[in-house]
C-alpha positions in Angstrom: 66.6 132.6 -1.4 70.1 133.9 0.5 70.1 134.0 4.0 72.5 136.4 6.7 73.7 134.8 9.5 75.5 136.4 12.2 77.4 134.8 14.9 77.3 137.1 18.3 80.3 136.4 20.6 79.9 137.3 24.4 81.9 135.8 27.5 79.4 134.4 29.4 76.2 132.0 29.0 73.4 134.3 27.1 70.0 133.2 28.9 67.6 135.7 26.8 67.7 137.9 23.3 65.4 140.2 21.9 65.5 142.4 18.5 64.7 146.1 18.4 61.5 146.9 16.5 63.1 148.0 13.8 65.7 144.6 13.8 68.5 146.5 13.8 69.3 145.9 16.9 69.8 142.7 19.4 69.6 142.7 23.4 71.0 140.0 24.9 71.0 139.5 28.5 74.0 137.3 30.1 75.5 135.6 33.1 78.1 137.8 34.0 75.7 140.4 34.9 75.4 142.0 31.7 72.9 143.9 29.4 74.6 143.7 25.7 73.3 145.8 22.6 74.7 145.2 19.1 73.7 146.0 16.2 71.8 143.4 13.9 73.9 143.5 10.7 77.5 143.9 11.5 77.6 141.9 15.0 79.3 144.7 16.8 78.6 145.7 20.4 76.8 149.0 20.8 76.1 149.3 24.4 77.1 147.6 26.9 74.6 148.2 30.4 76.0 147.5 33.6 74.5 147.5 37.4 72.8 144.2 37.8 74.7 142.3 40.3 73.4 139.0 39.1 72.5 137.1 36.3 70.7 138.7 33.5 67.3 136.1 33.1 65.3 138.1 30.9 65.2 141.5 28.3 63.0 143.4 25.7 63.4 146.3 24.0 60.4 148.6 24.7 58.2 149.3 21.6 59.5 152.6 20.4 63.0 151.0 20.6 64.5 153.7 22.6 64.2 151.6 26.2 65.1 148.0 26.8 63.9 146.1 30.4 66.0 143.7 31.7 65.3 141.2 34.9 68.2 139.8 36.9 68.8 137.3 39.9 70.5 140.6 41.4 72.7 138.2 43.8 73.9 141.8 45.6 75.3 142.0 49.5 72.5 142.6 52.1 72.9 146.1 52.4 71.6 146.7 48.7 68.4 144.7 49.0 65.3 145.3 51.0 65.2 141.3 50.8 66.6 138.1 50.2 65.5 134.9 48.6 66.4 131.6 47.9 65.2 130.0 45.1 65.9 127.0 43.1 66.4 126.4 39.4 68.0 123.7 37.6 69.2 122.4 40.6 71.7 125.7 42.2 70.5 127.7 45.3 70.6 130.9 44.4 70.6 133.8 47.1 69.8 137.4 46.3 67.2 140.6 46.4 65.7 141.0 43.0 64.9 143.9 40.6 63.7 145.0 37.4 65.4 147.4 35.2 64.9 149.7 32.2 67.9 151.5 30.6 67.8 153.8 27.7 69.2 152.4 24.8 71.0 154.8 23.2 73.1 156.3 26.2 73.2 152.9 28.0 72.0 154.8 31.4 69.3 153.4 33.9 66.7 154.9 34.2 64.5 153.1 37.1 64.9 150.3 39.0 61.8 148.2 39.8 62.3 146.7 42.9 59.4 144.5 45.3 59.8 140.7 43.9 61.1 138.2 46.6 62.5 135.7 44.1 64.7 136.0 41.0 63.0 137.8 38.0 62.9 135.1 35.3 60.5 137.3 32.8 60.2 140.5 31.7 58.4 142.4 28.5 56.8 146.0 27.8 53.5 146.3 27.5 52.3 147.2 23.1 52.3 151.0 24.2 55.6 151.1 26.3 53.7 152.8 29.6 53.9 149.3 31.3 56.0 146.2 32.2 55.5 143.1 33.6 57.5 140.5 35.3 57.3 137.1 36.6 59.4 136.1 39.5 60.5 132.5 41.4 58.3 134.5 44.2 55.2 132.9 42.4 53.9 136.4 41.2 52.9 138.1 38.1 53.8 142.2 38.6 52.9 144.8 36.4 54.6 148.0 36.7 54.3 151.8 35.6 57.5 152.0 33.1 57.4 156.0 33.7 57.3 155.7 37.6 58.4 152.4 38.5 55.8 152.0 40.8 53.8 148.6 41.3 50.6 149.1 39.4 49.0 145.2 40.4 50.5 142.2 41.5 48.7 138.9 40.3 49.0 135.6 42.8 47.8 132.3 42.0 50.5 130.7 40.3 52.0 127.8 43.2 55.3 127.9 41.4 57.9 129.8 39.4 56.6 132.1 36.9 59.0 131.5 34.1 57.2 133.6 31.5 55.4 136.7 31.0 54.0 138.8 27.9 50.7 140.7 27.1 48.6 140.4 24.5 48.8 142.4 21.2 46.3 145.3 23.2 47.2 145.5 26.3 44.6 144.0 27.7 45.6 140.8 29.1 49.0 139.5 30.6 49.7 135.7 30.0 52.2 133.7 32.5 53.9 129.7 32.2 55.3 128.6 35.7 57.0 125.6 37.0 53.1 124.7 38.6 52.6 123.4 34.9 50.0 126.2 33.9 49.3 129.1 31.8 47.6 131.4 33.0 45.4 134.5 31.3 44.9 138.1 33.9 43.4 140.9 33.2 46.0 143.7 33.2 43.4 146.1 34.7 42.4 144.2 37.4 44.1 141.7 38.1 41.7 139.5 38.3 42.6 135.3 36.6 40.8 135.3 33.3 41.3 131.6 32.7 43.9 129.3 33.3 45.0 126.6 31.0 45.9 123.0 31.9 47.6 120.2 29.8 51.3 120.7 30.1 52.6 117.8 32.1 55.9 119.9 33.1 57.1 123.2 33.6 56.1 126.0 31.2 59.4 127.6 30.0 57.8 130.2 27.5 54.2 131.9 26.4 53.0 134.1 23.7 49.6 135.6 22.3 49.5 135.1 18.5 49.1 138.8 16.6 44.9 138.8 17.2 45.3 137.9 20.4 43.3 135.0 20.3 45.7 132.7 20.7 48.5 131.6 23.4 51.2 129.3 22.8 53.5 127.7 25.2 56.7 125.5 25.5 57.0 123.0 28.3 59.8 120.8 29.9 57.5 118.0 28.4 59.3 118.7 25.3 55.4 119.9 23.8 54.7 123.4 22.4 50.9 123.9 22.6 48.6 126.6 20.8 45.5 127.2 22.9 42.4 129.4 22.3 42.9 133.0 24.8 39.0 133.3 24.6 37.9 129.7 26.2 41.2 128.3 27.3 40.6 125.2 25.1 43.5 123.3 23.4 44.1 123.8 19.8 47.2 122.0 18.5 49.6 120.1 20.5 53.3 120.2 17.9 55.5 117.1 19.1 58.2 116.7 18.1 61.4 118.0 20.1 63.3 116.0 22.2 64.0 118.4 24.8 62.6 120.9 26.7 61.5 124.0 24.9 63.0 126.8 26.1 61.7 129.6 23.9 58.3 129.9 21.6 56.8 132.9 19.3 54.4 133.4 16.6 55.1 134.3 13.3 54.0 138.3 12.3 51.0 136.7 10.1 50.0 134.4 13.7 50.2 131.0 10.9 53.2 129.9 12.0 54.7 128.9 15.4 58.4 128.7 15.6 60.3 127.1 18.9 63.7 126.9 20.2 64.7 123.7 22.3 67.6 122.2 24.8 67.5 119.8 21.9 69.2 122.4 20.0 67.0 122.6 17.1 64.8 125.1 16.2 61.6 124.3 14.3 58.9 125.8 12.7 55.3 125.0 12.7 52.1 125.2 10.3 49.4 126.7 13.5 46.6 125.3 11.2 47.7 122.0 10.4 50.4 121.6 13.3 52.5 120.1 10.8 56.7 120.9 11.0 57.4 122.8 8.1 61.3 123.8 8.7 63.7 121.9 11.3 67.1 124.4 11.3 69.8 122.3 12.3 73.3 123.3 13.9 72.7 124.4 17.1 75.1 122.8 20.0 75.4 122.7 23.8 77.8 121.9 26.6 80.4 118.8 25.7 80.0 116.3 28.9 83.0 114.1 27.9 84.8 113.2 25.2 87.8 110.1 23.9 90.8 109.3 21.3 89.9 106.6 18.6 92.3 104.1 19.5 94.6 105.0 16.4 94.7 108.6 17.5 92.5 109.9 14.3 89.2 110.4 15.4 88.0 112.1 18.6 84.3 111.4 20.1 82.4 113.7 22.3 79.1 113.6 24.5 77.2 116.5 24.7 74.1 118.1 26.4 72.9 118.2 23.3 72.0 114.7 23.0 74.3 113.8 20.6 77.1 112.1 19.8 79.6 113.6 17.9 82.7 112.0 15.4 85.5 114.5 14.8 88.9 114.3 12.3 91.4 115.1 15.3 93.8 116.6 12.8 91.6 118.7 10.9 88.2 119.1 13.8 86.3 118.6 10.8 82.2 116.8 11.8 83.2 113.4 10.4 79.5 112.0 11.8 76.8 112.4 14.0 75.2 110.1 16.1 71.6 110.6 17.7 69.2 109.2 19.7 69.1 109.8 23.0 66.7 111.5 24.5 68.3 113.2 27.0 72.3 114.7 28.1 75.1 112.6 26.7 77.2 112.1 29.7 80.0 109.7 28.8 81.3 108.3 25.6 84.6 106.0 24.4 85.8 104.0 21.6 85.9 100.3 21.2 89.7 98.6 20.7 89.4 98.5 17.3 87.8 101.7 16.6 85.1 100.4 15.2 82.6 101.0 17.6 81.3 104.2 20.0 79.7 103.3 23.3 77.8 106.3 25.1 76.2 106.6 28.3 73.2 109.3 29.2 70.8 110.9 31.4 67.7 109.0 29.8 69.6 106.0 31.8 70.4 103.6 29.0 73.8 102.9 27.3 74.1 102.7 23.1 76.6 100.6 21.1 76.8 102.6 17.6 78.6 102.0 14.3 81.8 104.6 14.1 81.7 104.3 10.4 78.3 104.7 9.5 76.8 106.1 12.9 73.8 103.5 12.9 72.9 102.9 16.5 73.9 98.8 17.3 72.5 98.4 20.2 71.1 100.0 23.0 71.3 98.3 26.8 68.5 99.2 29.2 68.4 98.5 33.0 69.9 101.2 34.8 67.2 103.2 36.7 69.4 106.6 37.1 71.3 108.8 35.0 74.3 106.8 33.2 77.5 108.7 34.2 80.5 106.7 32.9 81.1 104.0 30.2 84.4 101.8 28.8 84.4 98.5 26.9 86.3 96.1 27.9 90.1 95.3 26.0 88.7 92.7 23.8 86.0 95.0 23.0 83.5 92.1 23.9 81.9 93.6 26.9 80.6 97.4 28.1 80.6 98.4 31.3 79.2 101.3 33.1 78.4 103.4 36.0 75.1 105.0 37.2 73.6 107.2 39.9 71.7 104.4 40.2 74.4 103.3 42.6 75.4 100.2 40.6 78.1 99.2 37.9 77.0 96.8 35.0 79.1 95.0 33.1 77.3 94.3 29.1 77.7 91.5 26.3 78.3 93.9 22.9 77.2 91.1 20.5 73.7 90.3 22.3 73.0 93.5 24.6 72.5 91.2 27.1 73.4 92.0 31.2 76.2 90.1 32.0 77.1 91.1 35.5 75.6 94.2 38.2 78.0 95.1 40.7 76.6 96.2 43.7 78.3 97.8 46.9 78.5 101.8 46.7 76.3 103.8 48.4 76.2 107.0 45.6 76.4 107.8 42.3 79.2 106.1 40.3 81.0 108.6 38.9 83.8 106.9 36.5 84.5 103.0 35.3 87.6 101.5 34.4 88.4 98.3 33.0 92.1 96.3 33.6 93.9 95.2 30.6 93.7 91.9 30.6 89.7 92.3 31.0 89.6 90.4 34.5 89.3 93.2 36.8 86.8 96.7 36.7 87.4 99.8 39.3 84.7 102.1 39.3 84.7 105.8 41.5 81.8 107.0 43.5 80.0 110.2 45.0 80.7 107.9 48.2 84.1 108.8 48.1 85.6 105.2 47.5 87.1 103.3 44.7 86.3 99.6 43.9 87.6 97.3 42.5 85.9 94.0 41.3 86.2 91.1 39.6 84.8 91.0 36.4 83.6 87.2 35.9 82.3 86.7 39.4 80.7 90.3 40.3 82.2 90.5 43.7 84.3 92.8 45.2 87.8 92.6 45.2 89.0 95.8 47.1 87.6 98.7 48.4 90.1 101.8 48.2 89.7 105.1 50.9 91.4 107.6 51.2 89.8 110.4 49.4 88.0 113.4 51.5 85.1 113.7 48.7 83.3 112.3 45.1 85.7 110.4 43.3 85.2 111.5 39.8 87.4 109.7 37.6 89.3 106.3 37.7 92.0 104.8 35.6 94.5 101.3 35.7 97.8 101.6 35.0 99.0 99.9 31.7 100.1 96.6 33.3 97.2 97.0 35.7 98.8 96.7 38.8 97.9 100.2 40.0 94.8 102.6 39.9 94.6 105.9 39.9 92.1 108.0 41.1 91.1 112.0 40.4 88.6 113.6 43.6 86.7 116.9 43.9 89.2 116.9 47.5 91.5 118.4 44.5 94.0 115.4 44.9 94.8 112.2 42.6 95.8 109.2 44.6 97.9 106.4 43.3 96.9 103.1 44.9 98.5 99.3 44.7 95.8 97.6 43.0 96.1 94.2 44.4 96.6 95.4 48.4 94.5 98.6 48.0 97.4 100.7 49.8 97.8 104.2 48.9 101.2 104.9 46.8 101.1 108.5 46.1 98.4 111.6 46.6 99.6 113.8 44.1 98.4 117.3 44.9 98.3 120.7 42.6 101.6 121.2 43.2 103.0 117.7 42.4 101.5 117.0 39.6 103.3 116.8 36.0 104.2 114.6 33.7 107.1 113.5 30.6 106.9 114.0 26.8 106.0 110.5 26.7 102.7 111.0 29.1 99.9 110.3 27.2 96.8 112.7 25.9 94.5 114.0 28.6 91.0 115.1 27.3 89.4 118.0 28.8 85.9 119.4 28.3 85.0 122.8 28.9 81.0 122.8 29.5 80.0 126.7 29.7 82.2 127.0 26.2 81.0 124.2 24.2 83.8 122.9 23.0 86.4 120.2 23.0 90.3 120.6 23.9 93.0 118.2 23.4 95.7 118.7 26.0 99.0 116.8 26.8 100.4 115.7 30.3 103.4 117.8 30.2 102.0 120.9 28.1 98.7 121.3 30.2 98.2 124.9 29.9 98.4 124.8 25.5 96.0 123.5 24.0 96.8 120.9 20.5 93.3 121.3 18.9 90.0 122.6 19.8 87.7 121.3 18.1 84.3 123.8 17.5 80.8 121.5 18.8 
C-alpha cells in the first residue's frame, strides 16, 4: 500500500486542523491569529482568513464545505469587546473578550461573529446539518448557536471548569463536552437539559467524539488514557493505555471500529474499539527542543525535547544517529560524558538517566528529586552527575552505582543551571532566587554565594582554569565573577557582548520551531547547522 504525505508549513504554533468533507481541503487554525486553508494534495495555501485578534484554539469546516467556524482567545483592546476575561491554560494569563467566527470558504469573508462567551473559546464544531454551532469556552459553558443568525440558541452550565471540547452527535441530537473538571458530559441540544455525565478520567479531558451511531463517546485525558464509553448509559467500555503523554486529540474511524489518538507524546496510535488492542503506532512526530550539547569530540550533538526524548545527531551531516526514550515526561536538560560515551538527561518526571551513546540503552536512572529536573553535567572524570531541580536542591550522583553522593541545600527557588569546575572539586549552580553558588563538591557545603543579578539566573558556566564563573540572567546581563572571592569582574550587557574566532560553540534552542541551531561566539547571528527534530 503507498501512502501521500504532505508537510504543511505555517509561521506560527498550529493548535487545531480539520479536513473539508470532501478532503480536499485542510483548516488549520494558528497562533498568530490566523484561519489558513490549503488544499489537501498540493500543500498550497488557498485562503488565508484574517480578523481574530488572538489565538486561533479551534476550527471546522461546516458540512457542506462551503463555511468553516473558527474559535479564538480574541486578546482585542477594550473598546472591541463587551468583556474581558482572564483565564488560565498551561500556565499563561491570558486577557481578552472572546468570539466565534464563521467565514465562507471560498471568498475567505466573515460572515458572523458569535460573540457572549466570558472566557477564551477552546472548541468549536457545526452541527451534521450546518444550521448550528457549538462552542465550549474557559467560561465553564457549553453554547450552541444559530449558524444563519448568530444568535445564542441555549447555553449549557454545569461543567466547574474549562470546556476544552465540544462536538454533536452524528443526528443532532446531543452535544458532548471534556473540561479541565475531569468530565464528559452528554446535553440535549434541544433543551439543554445534562443527559448524563461520565466520570473516570483522573485529569483534564482534552478531546471528545460520538462514534458514527452515536452510541458511543470517546475521550482523551491529561491522564495520558483515551476512553470509549457507552452515550446511552454513560458506562465505561474500553479504557486504551498506552501513551505517555497527554492526549490532545481523539476521533473515530468512518466504520466507528477504530479509535485513533494524537498525543504530547508525539505519537499517534490507532486502536481496535472492540478489543482495545493498538493496532498501528505512527512514529515521527516531534516537539519543542529544551536543550541541547557537543559530544566532547565535536561529532555528535544531543538534544532534550518536549517530546520526551532524547535525541543523537551526526553534527556534520544532522542525520538521527539514535534515539533515546523513556521518560515520561519533558526532557529539560541533556550533556555528554568526557569521553563521549555516555548521555545524562534531566526531566520534568523528576528523575535523572545515565544512557549508553552508542547503543542508547538506558544505564541508569537516579531518583530523589521531588520537582521538575532543570539542569544536568557530569563531572570531569565522568565519575559523578550532578544536577539542579525546582525542587530547590542540587545533587551531586555516583555514575557506576546510581547512588546519591551529596544534596546541596541553600537556594530558596528553582535551580536553573549546574556547572562543575575542572578539576571536579568545586559545583556552581544558578537559581530562580537570583544568586549563584558555589560549593564544594566532597563536603556539600557552601563555598560562596554570588549577587548581583536583578532576576532568575538561568545559566552558569567556569572558566577553563576555573577560577572564574560566569553567569547568564533573564535581567538580560551576563556577569563575570572571581570565583574564589565571589566579586563581580565584568556585567557584560547587550551591547558588550562578543567574542574571537577562537570562542568556543554556543548552543541555542529554539522551542516554538523545533529545532536545533549550532551557533559560534563571534558569528551569532549565522547559523553552522540546524539540525531538523
Amino acid at each position: 500500500m503507498s501512502s501521500h504525505v504532505m508537510t504543511i508549513k505555517t509561521s506560527s504554533r498550529v493548535n487545531d486542523i480539520g479536513f473539508s468533507p470532501d478532503g480536499k481541503q485542510v483548516v488549520s487554525g494558528s497562533n498568530d491569529r490566523s484561519v489558513q486553508i490549503w488544499d489537501a494534495l498540493t500543500g498550497d495555501l488557498v485562503k488565508e482568513l484574517k480578523g481574530h485578534t488572538g489565538s486561533v484554539e479551534s476550527v471546522a469546516f461546516s458540512p457542506d464545505g462551503k463555511q468553516v467556524v473558527s474559535g479564538s482567545n480574541d486578546r482585542s483592546v477594550l473598546e472591541a469587546c463587551t468583556s474581558r476575561a482572564v483565564t488560565r491554560r498551561n500556565g499563561s494569563d491570558r486577557i481578552g473578550c472572546l468570539s466565534v467566527r464563521i467565514w465562507d470558504a471560498l471568498t475567505g469573508d466573515l460572515v458572523k461573529e458569535l460573540k457572549g462567551h466570558t472566557g477564551s473559546v477552546e472548541s468549536v464544531a457545526f452541527s451534521p446539518d450546518g444550521k448550528q454551532v457549538v462552542s465550549g469556552s474557559n467560561d465553564h459553558s457549553v453554547r450552541i448557536w444559530d449558524a444563519l443568525t448568530g444568535d445564542l440558541v441555549k447555553e449549557l452550565k454545569g461543567h466547574t471548569g474549562s470546556v476544552l471540547s465540544v462536538a454533536f452527535s452524528p443526528d443532532g441530537k446531543q452535544v458532548v463536552s471534556g473540561s479541565n473538571d475531569e468530565s464528559v458530559r452528554i446535553w440535549d441540544a434541544l433543551t439543554g437539559d445534562l443527559v448524563k455525565e461520565l466520570k473516570g478520567h483522573t485529569d483534564w479531558v482534552w478531546s471528545v467524539a460520538f462514534s458514527p451511531d452515536g452510541k458511543q463517546v470517546v475521550s482523551g485525558s491529561n491522564d495520558h488514557s483515551v476512553r470509549i464509553w457507552d452515550a446511552l448509559t454513560g458506562d465505561l467500555v474500553k479504557e486504551l493505555k498506552g501513551h505517555t503523554g497527554l492526549v490532545q486529540s481523539v476521533a473515530f474511524s468512518p466504520d466507528g471500529k477504530q479509535v485513533v489518538s494524537g498525543s504530547h507524546d508525539q505519537s499517534v496510535r490507532i486502536w481496535d474499539v472492540l478489543t482495545g488492542d493498538l493496532v498501528k503506532e505512527l512514529k515521527g512526530h516531534t516537539s519543542s527542543v529544551h536543550s541541547v550539547a557537543v559530544s566532547p569530540d565535536g561529532k555528535q550533538v544531543v538534544s532534550g525535547s518536549h517530546d520526551q526524548s532524547v535525541r543523537i545527531w551526526d553534527a556534520l551531516t544532522g542525520d538521527l544517529v539514535k534515539e533515546l526514550k523513556g521518560h515520561t515526561d519533558w526532557v529539560r536538560s541533556v550533556a555528554f560524558s568526557p569521553d563521549g560515551k555516555q548521555v545524562v538527561s534531566g526531566s520534568d518526571d523528576e528523575s535523572v538517566r545515565i544512557w549508553d551513546a552508542l547503543t542508547g540503552d538506558l544505564v541508569k536512572e537516579l531518583k530523589g528529586h521531588t520537582g521538575l529536573v532543570q539542569s544536568v553535567a557530569f563531572s570531569p572524570d565522568g565519575k559523578q552527575v550532578v544536577s539542579g531541580s525546582h525542587d530547590q536542591s542540587v545533587r551531586i550522583w555516583d555514575v557506576l552505582t546510581g547512588d546519591l553522593v551529596k544534596e546541596l541545600k541553600g537556594h530558596t527557588s528553582s535551580v536553573e543551571s549546574v556547572a562543575v569546575s575542572p578539576d571536579g572539586k568545586q559545583v556552581v549552580s544558578g537559581s530562580h532566587d537570583q544568586s549563584v553558588c558555589i560549593w564544594d563538591a566532597l563536603t556539600g557545603d557552601l563555598v560562596k554565594g554570588l549577587k548581583g543579578h536583578t532576576s532568575s539566573v538561568q545559566s552558569v558556566a567556569l572558566s577553563p582554569d576555573g577560577k572564574q564563573v560566569v553567569s547568564g540572567s533573564n535581567d538580560q546581563s551576563m556577569h563575570i565573577s572571581d570565583a574564589f572571592t565571589g566579586d563581580l569582574i565584568m556585567e557584560l550587557k547587550e551591547k558588550s557582548l562578543g567574542g574571537g574566532s577562537d570562542k568556543p560553540l554556543i548552543l541555542k534552542t529554539i522551542e516554538s520551531a523545533s529545532d536545533v541551531q549550532l551557533w559560534s561566539f563571534n558569528h551569532h547571528t549565522d547559523a553552522l547547522s540546524t539540525l531538523y527534530t
